[in-house]
PANUMI-225696 format. One line per 5 residues: number of its first residue (from 1); for each residue x, y, z of C-alpha. Coordinates in steps of 0.2 Angstrom, whole numbers, padded with zeros to 4 digits. Layout:
<pts>
NUM) X/Y/Z ~ ...
</pts>
This chain:
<pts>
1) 0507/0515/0431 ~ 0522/0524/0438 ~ 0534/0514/0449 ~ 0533/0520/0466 ~ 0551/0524/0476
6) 0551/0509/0490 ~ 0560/0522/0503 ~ 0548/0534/0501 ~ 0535/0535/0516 ~ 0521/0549/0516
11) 0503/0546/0525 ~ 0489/0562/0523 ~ 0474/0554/0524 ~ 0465/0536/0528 ~ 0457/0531/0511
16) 0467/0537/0498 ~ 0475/0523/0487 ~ 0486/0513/0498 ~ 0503/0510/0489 ~ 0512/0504/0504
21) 0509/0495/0520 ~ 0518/0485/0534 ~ 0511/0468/0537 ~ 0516/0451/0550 ~ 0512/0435/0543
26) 0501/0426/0558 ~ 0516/0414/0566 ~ 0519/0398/0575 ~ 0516/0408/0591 ~ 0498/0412/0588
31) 0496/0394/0593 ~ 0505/0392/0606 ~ 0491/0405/0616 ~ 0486/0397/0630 ~ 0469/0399/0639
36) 0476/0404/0656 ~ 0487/0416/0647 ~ 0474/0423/0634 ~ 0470/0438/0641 ~ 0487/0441/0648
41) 0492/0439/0632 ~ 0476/0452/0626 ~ 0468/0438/0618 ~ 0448/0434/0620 ~ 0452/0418/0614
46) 0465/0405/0608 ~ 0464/0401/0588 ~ 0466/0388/0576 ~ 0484/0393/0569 ~ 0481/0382/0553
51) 0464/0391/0549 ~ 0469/0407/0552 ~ 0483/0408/0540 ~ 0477/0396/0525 ~ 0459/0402/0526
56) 0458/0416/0532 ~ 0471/0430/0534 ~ 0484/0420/0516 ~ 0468/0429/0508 ~ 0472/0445/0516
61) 0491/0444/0509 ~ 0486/0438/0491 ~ 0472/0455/0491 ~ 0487/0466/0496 ~ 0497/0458/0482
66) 0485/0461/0467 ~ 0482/0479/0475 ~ 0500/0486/0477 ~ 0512/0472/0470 ~ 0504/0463/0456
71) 0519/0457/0448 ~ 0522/0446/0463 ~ 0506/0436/0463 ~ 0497/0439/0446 ~ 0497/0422/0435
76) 0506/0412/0449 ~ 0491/0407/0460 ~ 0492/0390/0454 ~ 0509/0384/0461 ~ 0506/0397/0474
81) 0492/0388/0481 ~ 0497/0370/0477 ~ 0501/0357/0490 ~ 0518/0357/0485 ~ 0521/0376/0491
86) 0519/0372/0509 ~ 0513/0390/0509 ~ 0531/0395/0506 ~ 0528/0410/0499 ~ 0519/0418/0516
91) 0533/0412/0526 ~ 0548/0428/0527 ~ 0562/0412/0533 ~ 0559/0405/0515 ~ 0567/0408/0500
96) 0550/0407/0490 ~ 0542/0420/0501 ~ 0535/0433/0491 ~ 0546/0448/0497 ~ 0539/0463/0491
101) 0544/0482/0493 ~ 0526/0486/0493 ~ 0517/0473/0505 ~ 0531/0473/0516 ~ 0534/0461/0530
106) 0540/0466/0546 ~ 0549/0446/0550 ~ 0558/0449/0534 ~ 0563/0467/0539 ~ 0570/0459/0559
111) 0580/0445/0549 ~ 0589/0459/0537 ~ 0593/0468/0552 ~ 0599/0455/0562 ~ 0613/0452/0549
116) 0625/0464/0557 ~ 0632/0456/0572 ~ 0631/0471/0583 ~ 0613/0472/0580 ~ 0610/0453/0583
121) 0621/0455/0601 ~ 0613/0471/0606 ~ 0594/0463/0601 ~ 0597/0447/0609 ~ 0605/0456/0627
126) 0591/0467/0628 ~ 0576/0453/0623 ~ 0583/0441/0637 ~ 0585/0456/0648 ~ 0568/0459/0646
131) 0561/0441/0646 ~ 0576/0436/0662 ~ 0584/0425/0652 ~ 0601/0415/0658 ~ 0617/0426/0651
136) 0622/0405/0642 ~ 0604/0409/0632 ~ 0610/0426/0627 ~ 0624/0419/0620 ~ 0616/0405/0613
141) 0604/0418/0603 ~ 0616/0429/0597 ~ 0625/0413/0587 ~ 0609/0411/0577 ~ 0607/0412/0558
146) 0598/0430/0554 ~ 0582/0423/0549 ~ 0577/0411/0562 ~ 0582/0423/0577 ~ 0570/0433/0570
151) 0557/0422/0571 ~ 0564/0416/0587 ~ 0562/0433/0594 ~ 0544/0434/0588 ~ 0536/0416/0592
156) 0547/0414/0607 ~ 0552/0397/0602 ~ 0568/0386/0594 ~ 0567/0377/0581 ~ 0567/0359/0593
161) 0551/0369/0597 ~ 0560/0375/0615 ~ 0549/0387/0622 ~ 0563/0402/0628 ~ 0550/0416/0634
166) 0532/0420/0630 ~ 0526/0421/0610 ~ 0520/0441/0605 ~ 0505/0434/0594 ~ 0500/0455/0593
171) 0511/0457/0579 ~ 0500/0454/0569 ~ 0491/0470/0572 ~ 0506/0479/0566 ~ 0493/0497/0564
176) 0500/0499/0583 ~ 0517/0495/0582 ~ 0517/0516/0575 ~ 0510/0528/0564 ~ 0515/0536/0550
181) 0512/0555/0549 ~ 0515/0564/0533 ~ 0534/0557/0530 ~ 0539/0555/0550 ~ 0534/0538/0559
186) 0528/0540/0577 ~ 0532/0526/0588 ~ 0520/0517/0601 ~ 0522/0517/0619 ~ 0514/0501/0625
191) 0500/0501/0638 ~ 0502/0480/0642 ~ 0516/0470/0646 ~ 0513/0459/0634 ~ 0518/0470/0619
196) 0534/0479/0626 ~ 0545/0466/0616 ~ 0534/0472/0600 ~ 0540/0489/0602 ~ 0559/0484/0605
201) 0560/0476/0591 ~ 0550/0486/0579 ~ 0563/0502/0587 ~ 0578/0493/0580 ~ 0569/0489/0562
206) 0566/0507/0560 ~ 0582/0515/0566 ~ 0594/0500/0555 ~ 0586/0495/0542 ~ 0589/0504/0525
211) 0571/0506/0522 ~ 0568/0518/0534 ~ 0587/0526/0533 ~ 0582/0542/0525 ~ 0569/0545/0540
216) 0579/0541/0555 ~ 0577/0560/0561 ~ 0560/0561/0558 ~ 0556/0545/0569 ~ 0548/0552/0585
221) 0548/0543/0601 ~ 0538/0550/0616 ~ 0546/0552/0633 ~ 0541/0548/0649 ~ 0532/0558/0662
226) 0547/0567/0672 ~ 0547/0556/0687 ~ 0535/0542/0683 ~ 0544/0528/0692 ~ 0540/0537/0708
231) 0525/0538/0708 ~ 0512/0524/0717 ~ 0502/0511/0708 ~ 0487/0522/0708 ~ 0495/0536/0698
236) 0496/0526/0682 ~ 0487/0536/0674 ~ 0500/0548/0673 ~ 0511/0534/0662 ~ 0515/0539/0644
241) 0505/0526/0635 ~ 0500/0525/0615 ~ 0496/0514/0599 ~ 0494/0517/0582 ~ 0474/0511/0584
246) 0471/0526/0594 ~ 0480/0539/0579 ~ 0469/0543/0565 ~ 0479/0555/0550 ~ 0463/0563/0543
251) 0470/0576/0532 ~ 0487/0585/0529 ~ 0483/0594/0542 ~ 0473/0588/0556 ~ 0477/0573/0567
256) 0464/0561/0579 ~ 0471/0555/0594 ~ 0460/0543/0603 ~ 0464/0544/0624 ~ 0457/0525/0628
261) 0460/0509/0638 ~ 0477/0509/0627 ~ 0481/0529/0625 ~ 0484/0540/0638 ~ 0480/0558/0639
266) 0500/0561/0645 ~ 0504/0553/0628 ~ 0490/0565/0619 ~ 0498/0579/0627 ~ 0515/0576/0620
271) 0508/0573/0603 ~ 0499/0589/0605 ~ 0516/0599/0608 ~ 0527/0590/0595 ~ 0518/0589/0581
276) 0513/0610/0583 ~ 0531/0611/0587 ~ 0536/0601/0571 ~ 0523/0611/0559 ~ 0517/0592/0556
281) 0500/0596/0558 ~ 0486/0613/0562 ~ 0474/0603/0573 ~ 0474/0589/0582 ~ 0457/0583/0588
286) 0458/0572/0607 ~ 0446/0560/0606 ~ 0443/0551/0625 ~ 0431/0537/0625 ~ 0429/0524/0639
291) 0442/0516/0646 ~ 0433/0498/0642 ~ 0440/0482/0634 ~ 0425/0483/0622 ~ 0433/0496/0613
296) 0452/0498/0617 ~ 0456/0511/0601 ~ 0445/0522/0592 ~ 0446/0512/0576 ~ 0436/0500/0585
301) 0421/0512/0586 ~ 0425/0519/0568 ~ 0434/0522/0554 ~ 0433/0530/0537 ~ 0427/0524/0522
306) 0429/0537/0509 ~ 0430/0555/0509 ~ 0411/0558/0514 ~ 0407/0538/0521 ~ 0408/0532/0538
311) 0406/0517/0547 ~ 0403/0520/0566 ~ 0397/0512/0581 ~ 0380/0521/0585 ~ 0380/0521/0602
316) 0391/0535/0600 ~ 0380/0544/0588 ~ 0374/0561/0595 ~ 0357/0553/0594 ~ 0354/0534/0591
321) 0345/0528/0579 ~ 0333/0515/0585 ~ 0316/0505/0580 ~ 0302/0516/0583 ~ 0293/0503/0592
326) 0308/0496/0602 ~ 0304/0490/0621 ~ 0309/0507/0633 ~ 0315/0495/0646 ~ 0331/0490/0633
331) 0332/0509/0628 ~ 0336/0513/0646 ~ 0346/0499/0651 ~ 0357/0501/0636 ~ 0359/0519/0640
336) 0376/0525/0640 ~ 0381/0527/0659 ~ 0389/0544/0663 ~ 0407/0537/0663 ~ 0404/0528/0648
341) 0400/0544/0637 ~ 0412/0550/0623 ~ 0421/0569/0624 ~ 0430/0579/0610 ~ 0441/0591/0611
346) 0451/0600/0596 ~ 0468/0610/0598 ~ 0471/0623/0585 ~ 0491/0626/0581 ~ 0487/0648/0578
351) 0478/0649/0597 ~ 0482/0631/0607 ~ 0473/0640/0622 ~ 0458/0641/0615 ~ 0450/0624/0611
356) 0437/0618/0602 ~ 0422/0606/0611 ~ 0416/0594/0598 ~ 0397/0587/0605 ~ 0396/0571/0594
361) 0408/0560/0586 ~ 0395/0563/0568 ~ 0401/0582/0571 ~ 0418/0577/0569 ~ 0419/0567/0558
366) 0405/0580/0547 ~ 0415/0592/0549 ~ 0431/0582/0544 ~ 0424/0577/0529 ~ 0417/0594/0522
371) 0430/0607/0531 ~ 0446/0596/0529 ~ 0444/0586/0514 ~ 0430/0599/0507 ~ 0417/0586/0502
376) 0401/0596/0492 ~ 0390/0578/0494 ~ 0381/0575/0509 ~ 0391/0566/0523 ~ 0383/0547/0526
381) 0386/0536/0542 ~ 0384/0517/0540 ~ 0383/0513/0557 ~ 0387/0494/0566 ~ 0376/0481/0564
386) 0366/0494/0555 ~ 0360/0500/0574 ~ 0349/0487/0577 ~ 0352/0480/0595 ~ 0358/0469/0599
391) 0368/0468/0583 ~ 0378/0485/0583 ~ 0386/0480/0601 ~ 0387/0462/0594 ~ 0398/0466/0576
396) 0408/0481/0584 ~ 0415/0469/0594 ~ 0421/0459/0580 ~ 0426/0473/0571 ~ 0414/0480/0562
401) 0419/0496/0562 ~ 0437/0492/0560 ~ 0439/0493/0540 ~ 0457/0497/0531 ~ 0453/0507/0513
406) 0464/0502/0500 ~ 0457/0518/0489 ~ 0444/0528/0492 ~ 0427/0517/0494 ~ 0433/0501/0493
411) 0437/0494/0512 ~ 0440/0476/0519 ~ 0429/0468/0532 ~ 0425/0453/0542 ~ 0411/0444/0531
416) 0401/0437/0550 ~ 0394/0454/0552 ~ 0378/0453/0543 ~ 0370/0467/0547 ~ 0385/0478/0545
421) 0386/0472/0527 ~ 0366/0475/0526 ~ 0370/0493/0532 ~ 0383/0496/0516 ~ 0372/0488/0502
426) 0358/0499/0507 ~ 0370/0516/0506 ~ 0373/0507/0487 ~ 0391/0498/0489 ~ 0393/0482/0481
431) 0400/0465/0493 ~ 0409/0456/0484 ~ 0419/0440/0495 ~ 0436/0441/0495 ~ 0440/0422/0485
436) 0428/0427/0470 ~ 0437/0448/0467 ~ 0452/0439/0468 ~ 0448/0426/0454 ~ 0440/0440/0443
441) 0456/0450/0445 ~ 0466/0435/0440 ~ 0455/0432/0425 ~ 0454/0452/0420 ~ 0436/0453/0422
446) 0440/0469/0433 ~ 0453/0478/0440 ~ 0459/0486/0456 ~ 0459/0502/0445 ~ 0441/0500/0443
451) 0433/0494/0456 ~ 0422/0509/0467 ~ 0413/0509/0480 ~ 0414/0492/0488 ~ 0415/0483/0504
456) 0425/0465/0503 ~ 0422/0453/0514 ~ 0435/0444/0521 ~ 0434/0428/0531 ~ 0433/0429/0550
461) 0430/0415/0557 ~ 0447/0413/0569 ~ 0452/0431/0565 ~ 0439/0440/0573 ~ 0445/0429/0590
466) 0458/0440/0589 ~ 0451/0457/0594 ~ 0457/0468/0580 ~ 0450/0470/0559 ~ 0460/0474/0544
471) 0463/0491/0550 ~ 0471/0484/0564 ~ 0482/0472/0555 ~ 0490/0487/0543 ~ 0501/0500/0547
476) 0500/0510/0530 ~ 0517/0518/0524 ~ 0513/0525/0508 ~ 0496/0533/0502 ~ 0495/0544/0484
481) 0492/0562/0490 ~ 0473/0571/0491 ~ 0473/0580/0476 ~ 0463/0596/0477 ~ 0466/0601/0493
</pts>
């Protein structure tokens, strides 16, 4: 296979092979999530930190590995996995950690930063300014070693295990943190409080490190709206809010953007105007579903499979499928309410004054697959929970709909949603669990090359406390272009 250039960033589609992708190791500050401060903190719930890395999301990171880095993992899962390792390779402070150029880490990414002093100065003054730290604790940040202020400045904690200021346990989900768009990288705009330190930090990775150097003037950053600060509590809707869960890149040339609990139409707008102004994209579909915390992004009420597959949430089906003989009184009480319904709206670059209204989300993503990506096969929808109530309300909350493609047809997913998994076997993919493809492609009984059409399942037990899938937890850099097209 041809060696891949670790600068090169370019993202046209969502299920072409995945060569690149920006990941964050679970750290010491998911367990440090209180209860009071859970939701504060947009957790449902707190976790067991030991399970969610060893047995659950170590997994993830040794999938990634065989898929996009092979030479890092491939005949070492012995020592890798022995007692001895401590789990040394997942930790970026380490010198066993795997470093890799293709399943990159964004811890590693801070600490290289943070060995310029100037950087290390200017990070810790604005972190403490944020998080009203003393001037003496400035200081006292800016004198540490590279690698652990950068942990430091992600958990929230010393290494004496002094707590200095809150722990951003959202890294994880590093899909959010921006977006890659063709080869320009659009930064977030944070809705909650809790993830401004998130978006400060990953500012500085992407404008210092040498990664991104070749790109700095194609990172876009969106203002806010003129005035904002003067406007009264109950004008927030005006604020410029957005997160990569909410930006779909659906073709070379047509963008979703998703207007949400975490999106805001002001944001939509500016997306609108710069990417037409840029020549980035011809369309950009707006996307407004309910502002409710049982969705919070579109890619929790779908996502794309392959080309002409879909996995979506059916209560957002233009007409949901449902047991014949189901009781009416649960078809009307689980009725959409009027505020709760889904609206579509597509902007064309030749004519932006003439929209386009979209009725269904299936239409869309329809006519996505046969007008963008020109798919001759019949476009099939696997929908959450395979639309069974109360199942499909049940698994799209934890996640079922939120699936990251690592090529075309071959998508990770939480192995606790059954009847999701159900829903795939019957539209013919194969499950396979994550610990037994891993083993087969240690032994060479298959490869990533040749594996099609397949759902793994990944386990979910503490991950799914979290709120967000694998889709969530990616923030793809580099995909092989859509050939054809």
């Amino acid at each position: 296979m041809k060696k891949s250039n670790p600068h090169r960033l370019n993202i046209e589609s969502e299920t072409e092979r995945l060569r690149r992708v920006l990941v964050h190791t679970p750290d010491s500050g998911l367990g440090k999530v209180v209860p009071s401060k859970a939701q504060d903190w947009l957790f449902e719930d707190i976790v067991h930190l030991d399970t969610i890395r060893k047995d659950e999301y170590d997994y993830y990171t040794k999938l990634l590995l065989y898929f996009l880095d092979p030479s890092k993992i491939k005949g070492k899962l012995a020592v890798i996995d022995s007692p001895e390792n401590n789990r040394n390779f997942y930790k970026p402070e380490h010198p066993d950690f795997f470093r890799s150029d293709n399943v990159v880490e964004l811890q590693y990414l801070l600490a290289e930063i943070l060995q310029e002093q100037s950087i290390r100065e200017k990070l810790a003054a604005s972190v403490c300014a944020i998080e009203n730290c003393s001037y003496h604790t400035q200081k006292k940040l800016a004198d540490l070693e590279p690698s652990l202020l950068a942990k430091v400045f992600i958990t929230g904690s010393l290494a004496d295990k002094t707590m200095l200021f809150p722990p951003i346990p959202n890294f994880i989900f590093t899909r959010d943190i921006g977006i890659v768009i063709k080869d320009h990288i659009l930064l977030n705009k944070p809705a909650k409080k809790a993830r401004i330190r998130e978006a400060l930090l990953t500012k500085y990775i992407f404008f210092n490190h040498p990664l991104f150097k070749a790109y700095h003037n194609n990172i876009i950053e969106l203002a806010d709206t003129h005035r904002h600060f003067l406007m009264p509590r109950d004008g927030e809707e005006k604020k410029v809010t957005l997160e990569g869960g909410d930006v779909m890149v659906v073709s070379k040339d047509h963008l979703l953007v998703g207007v949400s609990e975490r999106t805001s139409i002001e944001a939509a707008q500016q997306v609108i105007s710069i990417l037409f102004e840029k020549g980035l994209m011809k369309k950009v579909s707006i996307i407004k579903i309910p502002r409710k915390r049982d969705y919070m992004h579109i890619d929790t009420i779908f996502t794309q499979v392959k080309k002409d597959v879909w996995v979506m949430l059916g209560t957002f089906s233009k007409k949901a499928i449902r047991q014949e003989k189901s009781d009416p009184i649960q078809r009307i009480l689980d009725a959409p309410k009027k505020d709760e319904t889904l609206r579509i709206v597509q902007f064309h670059k030749s004519d932006i004054t003439r929209p386009v209204y979209i009725d269904s989300l299936e239409e869309l993503l329809n006519d996505i697959s046969v007008n963008d990506l020109k798919c001759k096969s019949k476009v099939r929808f696997i929908y959450s929970g395979n639309n069974n109530f109360p199942y499909d309300a049940r698994e799209q909350w934890t996640d079922s709909c939120n699936l990251l493609a690592l090529k075309d047809g071959v998508v990770l997913g939480y192995d606790r949603n059954d009847k999701t998994t159900e829903a795939f076997r019957q539209h013919g993919f194969s499950v396979v669990r994550v610990k037994d493809l891993i083993n087969d492609i240690e032994q060479n009984s298959v490869s990533p090359e040749s594996i099609n059409d397949t759902l793994v399942l990944m386990p979910s037990a503490e991950l799914s406390r979290a709120r967000g899938g694998f889709h969530c937890m990616s923030m793809p850099l580099l995909r092989d272009d859509v050939l054809g097209l």
